[in-house]
C-alpha distance (Angstrom), angle and dihedral (degrees) to the residues before:
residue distance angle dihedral
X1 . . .
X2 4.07 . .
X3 3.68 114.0 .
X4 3.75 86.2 -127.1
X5 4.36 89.3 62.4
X6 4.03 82.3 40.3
X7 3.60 85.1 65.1
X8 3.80 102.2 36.8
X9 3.85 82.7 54.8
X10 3.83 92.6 42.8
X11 3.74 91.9 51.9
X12 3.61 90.4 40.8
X13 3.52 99.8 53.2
X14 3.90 93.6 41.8
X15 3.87 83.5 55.7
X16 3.93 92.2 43.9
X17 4.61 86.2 49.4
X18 3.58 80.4 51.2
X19 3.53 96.8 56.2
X20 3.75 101.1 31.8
X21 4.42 82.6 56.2
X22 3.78 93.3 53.2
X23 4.19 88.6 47.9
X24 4.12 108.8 97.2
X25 3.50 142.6 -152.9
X26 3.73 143.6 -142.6
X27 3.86 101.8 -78.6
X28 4.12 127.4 110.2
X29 3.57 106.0 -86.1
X30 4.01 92.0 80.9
X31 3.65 98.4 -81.3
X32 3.92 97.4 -59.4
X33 3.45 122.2 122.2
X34 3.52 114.2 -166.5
X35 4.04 134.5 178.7
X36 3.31 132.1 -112.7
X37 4.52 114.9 -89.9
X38 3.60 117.2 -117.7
X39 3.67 107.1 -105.9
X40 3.71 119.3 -108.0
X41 3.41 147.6 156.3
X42 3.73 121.6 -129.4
X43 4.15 89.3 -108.6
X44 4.06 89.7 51.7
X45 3.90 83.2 45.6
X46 3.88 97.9 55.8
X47 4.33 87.5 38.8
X48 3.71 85.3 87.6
X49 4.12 99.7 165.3
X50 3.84 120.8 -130.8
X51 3.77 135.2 -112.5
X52 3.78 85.8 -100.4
X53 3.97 92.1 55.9
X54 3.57 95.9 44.9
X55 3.37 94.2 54.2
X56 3.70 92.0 52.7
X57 3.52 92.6 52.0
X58 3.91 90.0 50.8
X59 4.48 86.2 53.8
X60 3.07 91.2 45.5
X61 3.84 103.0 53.7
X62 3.88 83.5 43.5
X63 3.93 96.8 52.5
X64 3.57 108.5 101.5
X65 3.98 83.9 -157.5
X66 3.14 97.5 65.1
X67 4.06 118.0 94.8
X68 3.94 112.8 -105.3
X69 3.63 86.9 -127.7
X70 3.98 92.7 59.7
X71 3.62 84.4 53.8
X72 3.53 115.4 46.3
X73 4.29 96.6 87.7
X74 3.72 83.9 50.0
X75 4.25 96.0 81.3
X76 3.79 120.6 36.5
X77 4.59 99.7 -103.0
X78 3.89 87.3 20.4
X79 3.93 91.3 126.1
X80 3.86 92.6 53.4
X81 3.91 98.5 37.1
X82 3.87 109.1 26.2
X83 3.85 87.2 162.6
X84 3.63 77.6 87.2
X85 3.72 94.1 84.8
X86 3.60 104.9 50.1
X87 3.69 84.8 65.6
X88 4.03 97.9 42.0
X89 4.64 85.6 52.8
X90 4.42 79.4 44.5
X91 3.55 89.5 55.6
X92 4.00 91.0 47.9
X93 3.95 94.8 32.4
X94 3.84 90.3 44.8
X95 4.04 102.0 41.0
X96 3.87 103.1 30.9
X97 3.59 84.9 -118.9
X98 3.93 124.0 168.1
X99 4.12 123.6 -179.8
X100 3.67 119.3 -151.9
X101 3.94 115.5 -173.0
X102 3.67 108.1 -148.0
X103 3.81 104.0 175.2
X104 3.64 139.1 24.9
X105 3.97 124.1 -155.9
X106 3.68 123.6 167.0
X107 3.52 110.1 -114.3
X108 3.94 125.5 -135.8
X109 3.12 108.1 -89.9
X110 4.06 116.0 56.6
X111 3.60 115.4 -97.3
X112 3.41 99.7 33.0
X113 3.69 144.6 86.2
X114 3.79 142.6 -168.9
X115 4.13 116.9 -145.1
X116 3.49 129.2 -179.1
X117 3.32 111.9 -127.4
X118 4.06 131.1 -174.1
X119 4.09 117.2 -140.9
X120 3.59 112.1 -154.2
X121 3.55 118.9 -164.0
X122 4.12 130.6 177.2
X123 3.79 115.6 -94.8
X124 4.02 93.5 6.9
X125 4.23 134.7 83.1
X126 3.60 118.7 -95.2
X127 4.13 114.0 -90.0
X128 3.53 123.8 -143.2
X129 3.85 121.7 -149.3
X130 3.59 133.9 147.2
X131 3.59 120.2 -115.0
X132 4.10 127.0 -145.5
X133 3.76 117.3 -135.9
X134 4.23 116.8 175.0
X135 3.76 117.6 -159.3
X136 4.28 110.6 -122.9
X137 3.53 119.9 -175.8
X138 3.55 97.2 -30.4
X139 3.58 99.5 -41.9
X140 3.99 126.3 107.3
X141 3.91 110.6 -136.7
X142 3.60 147.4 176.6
X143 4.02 111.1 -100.5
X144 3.75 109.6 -109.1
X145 4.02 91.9 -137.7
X146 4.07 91.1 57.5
X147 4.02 90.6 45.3
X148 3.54 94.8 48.3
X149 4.10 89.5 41.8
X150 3.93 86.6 55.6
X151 3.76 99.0 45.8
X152 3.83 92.1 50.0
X153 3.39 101.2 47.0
X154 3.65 90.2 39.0
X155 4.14 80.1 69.7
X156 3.74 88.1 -117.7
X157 4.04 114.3 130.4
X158 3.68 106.5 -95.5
X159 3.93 120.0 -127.5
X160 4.36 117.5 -110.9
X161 3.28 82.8 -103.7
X162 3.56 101.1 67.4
X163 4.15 90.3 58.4
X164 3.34 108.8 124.6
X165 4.05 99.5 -0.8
């Protein structure tokens, strides 16, 4: 599969999680379900991170130099499924693909943000997309549901941990 339909899909399926969260069920609180905030505290709230940061954190999780260990706060579930990262530095290793954030906006609910970020890859136009990063204890990360959507449409074998995300 092209990049290009990788991110169609991507931004198609992040659109489509989006959705599916805001649907409800039967239960008291009016028929809305809705998930649990990221905890923060109002100094980890105004630490918003740059384009430059979050574009660091997206090489890093993607170097396949970089110690597992030194990784695993970088993607949301990264401590409990690390596997996670062999197949976001595939994706890079095995497409030639590159992610540049280029803006940074915080996103509606707290602890989270939405950037729009360009992926470059050889022989094919840039793609824009925006990105979802959650804020957990402290820590700025790539949202599980957007890492998993990438591998998998990317064709790459998706992790356990991206059943049912």
């Amino acid at each position: 599969m092209s990049l290009r339909r990788t991110i169609a899909a991507v931004s198609l399926s992040a659109f489509a999680l989006g959705g599916l969260a805001a649907c409800g069920g039967d239960d008291d609180n009016g028929g809305r379900e809705t998930a649990p905030a990221p905890t923060t505290t109002s100094q980890q709230a105004s630490a918003i991170p740059t384009a430059e940061d979050l574009t660091a954190l997206l090489e890093q999780a993607s170097d396949p130099a970089v110690p597992v260990e030194e990784k695993v706060n970088l993607v949301e579930g990264g401590a409990e499924a690390p596997e996670i990262f062999d197949q976001i530095a595939a994706l890079k290793a095995e497409q030639g693909a590159t992610v540049q954030i280029t803006g940074v906006a915080e996103g509606d609910v707290p602890g989270t943000l939405i950037a729009n970020a360009v992926i470059n890859q050889p022989g094919q136009e840039p793609i824009n997309v925006q990105a979802q990063f959650i804020n957990q204890g402290g820590n700025w990360m790539l949202q599980k549901a957007f890492a998993c959507a990438l591998i998998t449409n990317a064709g790459l074998e998706p992790p356990a941990t991206c059943a049912g995300v």
